[in-house]
C-alpha positions in Angstrom: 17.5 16.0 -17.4 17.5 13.0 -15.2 20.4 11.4 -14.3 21.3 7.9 -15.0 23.9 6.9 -12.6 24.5 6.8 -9.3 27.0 5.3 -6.4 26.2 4.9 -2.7 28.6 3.3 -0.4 26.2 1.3 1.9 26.7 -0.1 5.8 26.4 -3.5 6.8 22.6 -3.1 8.1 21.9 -0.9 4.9 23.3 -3.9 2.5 21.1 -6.0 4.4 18.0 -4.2 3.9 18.4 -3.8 0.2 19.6 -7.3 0.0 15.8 -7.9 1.2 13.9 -5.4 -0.9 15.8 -6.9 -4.0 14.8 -10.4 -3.0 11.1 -9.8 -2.2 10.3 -7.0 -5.2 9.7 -7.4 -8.7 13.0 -8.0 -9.6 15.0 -9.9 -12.2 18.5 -11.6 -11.7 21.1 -10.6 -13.4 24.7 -11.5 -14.0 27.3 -9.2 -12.5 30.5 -10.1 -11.7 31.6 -9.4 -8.0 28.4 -8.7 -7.0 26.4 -9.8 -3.9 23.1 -9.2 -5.7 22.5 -8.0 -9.6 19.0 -7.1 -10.9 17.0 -5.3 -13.2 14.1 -3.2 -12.2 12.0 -0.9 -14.2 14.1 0.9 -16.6 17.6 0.2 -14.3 20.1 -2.3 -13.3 20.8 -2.7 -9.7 23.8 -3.9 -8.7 25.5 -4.4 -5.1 28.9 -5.2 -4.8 30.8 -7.0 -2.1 32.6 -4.1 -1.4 29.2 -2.6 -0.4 29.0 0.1 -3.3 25.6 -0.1 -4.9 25.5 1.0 -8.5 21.8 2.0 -10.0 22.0 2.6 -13.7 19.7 3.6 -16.4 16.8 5.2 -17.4 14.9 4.5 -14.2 17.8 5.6 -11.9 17.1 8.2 -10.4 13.3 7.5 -9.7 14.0 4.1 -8.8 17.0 5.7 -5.3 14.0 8.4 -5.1 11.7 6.5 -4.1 13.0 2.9 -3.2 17.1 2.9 -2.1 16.6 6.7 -0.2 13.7 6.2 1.4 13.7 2.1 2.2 17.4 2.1 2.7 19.4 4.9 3.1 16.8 6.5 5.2 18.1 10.0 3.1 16.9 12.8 1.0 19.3 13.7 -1.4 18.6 13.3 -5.3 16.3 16.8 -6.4 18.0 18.5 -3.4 22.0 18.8 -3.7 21.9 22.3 -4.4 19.5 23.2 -1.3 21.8 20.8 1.2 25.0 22.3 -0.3 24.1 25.4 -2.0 27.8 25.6 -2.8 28.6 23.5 -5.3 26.4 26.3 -7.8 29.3 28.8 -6.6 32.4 29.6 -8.9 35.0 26.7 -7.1 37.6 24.5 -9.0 37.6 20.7 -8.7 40.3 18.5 -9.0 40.9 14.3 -9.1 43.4 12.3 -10.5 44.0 9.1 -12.4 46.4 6.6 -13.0 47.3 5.9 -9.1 46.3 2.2 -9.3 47.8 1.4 -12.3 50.7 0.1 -12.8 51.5 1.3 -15.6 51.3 4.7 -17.3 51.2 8.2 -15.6 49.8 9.7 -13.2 47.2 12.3 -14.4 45.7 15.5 -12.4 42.9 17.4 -13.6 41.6 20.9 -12.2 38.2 22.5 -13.1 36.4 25.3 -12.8 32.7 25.8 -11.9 30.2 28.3 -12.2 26.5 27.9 -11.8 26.2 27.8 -15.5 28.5 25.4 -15.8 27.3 22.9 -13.1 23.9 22.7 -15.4 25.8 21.9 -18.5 28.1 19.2 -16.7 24.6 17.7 -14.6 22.9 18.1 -18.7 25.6 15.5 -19.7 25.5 13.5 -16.6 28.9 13.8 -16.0 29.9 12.0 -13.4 32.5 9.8 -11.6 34.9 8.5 -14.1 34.5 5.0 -12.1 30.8 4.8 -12.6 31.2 5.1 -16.6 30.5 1.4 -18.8 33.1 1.6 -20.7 36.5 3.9 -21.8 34.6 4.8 -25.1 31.4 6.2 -22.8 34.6 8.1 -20.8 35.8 9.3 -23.0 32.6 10.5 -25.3 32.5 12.6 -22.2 35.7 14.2 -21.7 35.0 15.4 -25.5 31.7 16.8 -24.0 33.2 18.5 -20.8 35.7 20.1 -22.6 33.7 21.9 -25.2 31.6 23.2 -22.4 34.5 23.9 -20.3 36.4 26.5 -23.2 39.8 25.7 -21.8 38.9 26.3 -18.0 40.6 23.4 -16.9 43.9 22.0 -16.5 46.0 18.9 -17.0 49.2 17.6 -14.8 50.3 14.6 -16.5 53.3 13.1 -14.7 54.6 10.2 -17.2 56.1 7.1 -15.3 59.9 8.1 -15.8 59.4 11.6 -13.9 57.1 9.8 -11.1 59.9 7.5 -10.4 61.9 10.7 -9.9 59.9 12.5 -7.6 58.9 9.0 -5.8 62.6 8.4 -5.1 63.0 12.3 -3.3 59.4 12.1 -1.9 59.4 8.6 -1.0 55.6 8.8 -0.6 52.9 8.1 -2.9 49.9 10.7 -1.3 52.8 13.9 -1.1 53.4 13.2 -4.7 49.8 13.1 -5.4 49.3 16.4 -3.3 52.3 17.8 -5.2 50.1 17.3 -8.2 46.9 18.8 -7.4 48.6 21.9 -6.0 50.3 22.2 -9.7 47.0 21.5 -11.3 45.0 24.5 -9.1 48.3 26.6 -10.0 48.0 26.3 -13.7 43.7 26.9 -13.8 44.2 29.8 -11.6 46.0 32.0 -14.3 43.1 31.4 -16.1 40.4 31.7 -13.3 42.8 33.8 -10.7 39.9 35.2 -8.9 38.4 31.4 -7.9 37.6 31.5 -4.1 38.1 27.8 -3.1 39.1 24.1 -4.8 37.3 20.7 -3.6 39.1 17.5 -4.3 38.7 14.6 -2.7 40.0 13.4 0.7 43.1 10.9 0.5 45.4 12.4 3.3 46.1 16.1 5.3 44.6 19.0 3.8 48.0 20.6 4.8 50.4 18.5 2.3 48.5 20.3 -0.8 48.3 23.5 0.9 51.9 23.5 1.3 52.6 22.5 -2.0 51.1 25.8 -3.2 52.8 28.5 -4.7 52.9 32.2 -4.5 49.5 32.3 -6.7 47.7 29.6 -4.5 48.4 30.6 -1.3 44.6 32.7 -1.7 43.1 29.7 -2.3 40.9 27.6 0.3 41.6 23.9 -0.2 38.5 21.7 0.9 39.4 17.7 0.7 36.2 15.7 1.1 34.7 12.2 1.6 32.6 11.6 -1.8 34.2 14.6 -2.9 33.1 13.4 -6.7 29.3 14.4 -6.0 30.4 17.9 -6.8 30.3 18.4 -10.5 33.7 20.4 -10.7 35.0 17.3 -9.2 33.4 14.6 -11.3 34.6 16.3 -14.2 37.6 16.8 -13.5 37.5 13.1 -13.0 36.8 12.3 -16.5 39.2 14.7 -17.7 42.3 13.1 -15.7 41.0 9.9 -16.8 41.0 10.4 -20.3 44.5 11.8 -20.4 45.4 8.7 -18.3 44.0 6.4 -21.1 45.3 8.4 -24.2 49.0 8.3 -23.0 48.9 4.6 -21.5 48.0 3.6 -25.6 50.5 5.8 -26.8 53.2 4.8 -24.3 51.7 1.1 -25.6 52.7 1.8 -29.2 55.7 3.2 -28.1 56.9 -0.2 -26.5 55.3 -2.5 -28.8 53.6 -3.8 -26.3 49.7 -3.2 -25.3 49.8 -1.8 -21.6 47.0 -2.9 -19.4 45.1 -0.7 -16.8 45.2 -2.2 -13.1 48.1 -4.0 -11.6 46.5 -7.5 -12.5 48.2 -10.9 -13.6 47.3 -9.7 -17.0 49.4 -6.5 -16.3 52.5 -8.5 -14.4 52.6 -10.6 -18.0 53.3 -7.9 -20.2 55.7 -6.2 -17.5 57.8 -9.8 -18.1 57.6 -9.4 -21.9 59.4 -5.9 -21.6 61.8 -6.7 -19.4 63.0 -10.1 -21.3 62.7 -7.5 -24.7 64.7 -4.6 -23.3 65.8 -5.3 -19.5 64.7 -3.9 -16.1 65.1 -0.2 -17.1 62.3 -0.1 -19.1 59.9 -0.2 -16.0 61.3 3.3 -14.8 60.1 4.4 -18.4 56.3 2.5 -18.3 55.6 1.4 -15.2 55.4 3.3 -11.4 58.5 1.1 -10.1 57.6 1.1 -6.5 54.4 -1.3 -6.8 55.4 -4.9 -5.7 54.3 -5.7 -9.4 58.0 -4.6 -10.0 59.8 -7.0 -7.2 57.5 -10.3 -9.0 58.1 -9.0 -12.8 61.9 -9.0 -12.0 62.0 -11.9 -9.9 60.2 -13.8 -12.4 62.5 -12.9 -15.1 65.5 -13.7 -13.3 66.9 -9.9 -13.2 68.9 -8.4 -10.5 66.6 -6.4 -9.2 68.3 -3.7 -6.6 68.9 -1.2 -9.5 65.4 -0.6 -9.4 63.6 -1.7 -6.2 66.4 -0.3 -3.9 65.5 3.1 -5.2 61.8 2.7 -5.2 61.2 0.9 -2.4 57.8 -1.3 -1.7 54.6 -0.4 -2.3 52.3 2.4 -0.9 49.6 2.2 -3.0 48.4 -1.8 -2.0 48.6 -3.1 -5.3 49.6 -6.9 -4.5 
């Protein structure tokens, strides 16, 4: 089955060139916010973003980067080959990713999975891939209900909900230890289900050594591989999903909870209904919804006229450059 999806993070000189081919081709504008060029092609939308991240999506995806972004711009052979550049990712290997980082609200959610070469063909059968790259939460999370029937309970969940985060925040004081902290307990818990698993990918967002430290007695076996693009690998990308979907189910709950719908993101959409919590039930409610040491939390109080030391003298500014 084809896949209908894919990311590429392009230079300067490569933005250029496609810029070019998409101006000259048989292309058709569309509307996409953000974007520094938005088209449909032949059974696809193109779109390149001004943070240089070109998004091809549709039916005609993957013939469309065979044949015109490789070749023409990424000067690359890739799609039709993964397995025989990185014959790896077919090996038994867990992947893990997290969600919930950049959101203000909510938990922080690590997900661990495991990979086999059977498995890698049912995940790249559902085109599971990045939980960024999905249309929508509902297409997200149609997914997650995908990759865990064909998963059977070989994966694993580490949801750390906002009130225990601003706990290990305030002894850690750093944002990618705490993070590391959590994908060490996430390859922990799938390895007493797959204990003989030779090796975990995750993606690259500080020292290999900080989650290799973190490990207990029955991780210390395990070799811990921390990539750029790490969610290419299909253990990864589902594990993706999976994190993300947990992320979303407990951010509604934690909604209905409060009373209050919870938005993803640390927007100005997301600072209004911080001020609506805190004028309903005072500053202490953030340590119970909300990952206190954003500089949302400084504003929200600021704005609603709280004394604000019992929270941001514990939590301290931002890490994570939400604004």
């Amino acid at each position: 089955m084809k896949k209908t999806s894919f990311t590429r993070k392009l230079t300067p000189e490569q933005q250029e060139c496609l810029v070019r081919i998409l101006d000259t081709g048989n292309y058709r504008p569309a509307e996409t916010p953000h974007t520094i060029r938005a088209v449909k092609g032949r059974d696809c939308n193109i779109n390149l973003y001004r943070s240089g991240k070109c998004v091809v999506q549709g039916r005609g995806a993957e013939d469309w980067v065979l044949f015109t972004l490789e070749p023409e711009v990424l000067r690359t052979a890739e799609v039709g080959y993964e397995d025989a550049l990185d014959p790896a990712l077919r090996e038994p290997h867990l992947g893990v990713d997290e969600s919930g980082k950049g959101d203000y609200f909510g938990p922080l959610v690590v997900a661990a999975a495991y990979v086999n070469a059977e498995l890698v063909d049912g995940l790249r059968g559902l085109n599971v891939r990045d939980s960024k790259n999905y249309s929508s939460d509902r297409a997200l999370r149609k997914s997650a209900e995908q990759v865990r029937e064909l998963l059977e309970g070989r994966y694993a969940l580490v949801p750390v909900n906002p009130s225990a985060y601003n706990r290990l925040y305030d002894k850690m004081r750093n944002v990618n230890s705490l993070v590391a902290w959590g994908h060490a307990r996430a390859i922990e818990n799938l390895l007493e289900q797959v204990p003989d698993c030779p090796r975990a990918v995750l993606d690259k967002f500080g020292p290999t050594h900080r989650v290799e430290r973190a490990l207990m007695k029955r991780g210390r076996g395990i070799r811990v591989e921390q990539r750029v693009r790490a969610e290419d690998d299909p253990a990864v990308a589902a594990a993706s999903v999976l994190a993300r979907d947990e992320f979303l189910s407990r951010l509604e709950g934690l909604g209905k909870t409060c009373g209050v719908a919870l938005p993803k993101g640390a927007s100005g959409k997301v600072r209004a209904a911080a001020e609506q919590l805190v004028r309903a039930n005072g500053p202490e409610v953030l340590r119970e919804t909300a990952k206190c040491h954003f500089r949302t939390t400084d504003r929200v109080l600021e704005a609603c006229g709280e004394e604000m030391r019992s929270l941001s003298s514990e939590n301290g500014k931002s890490e994570s450059g939400n604004p």
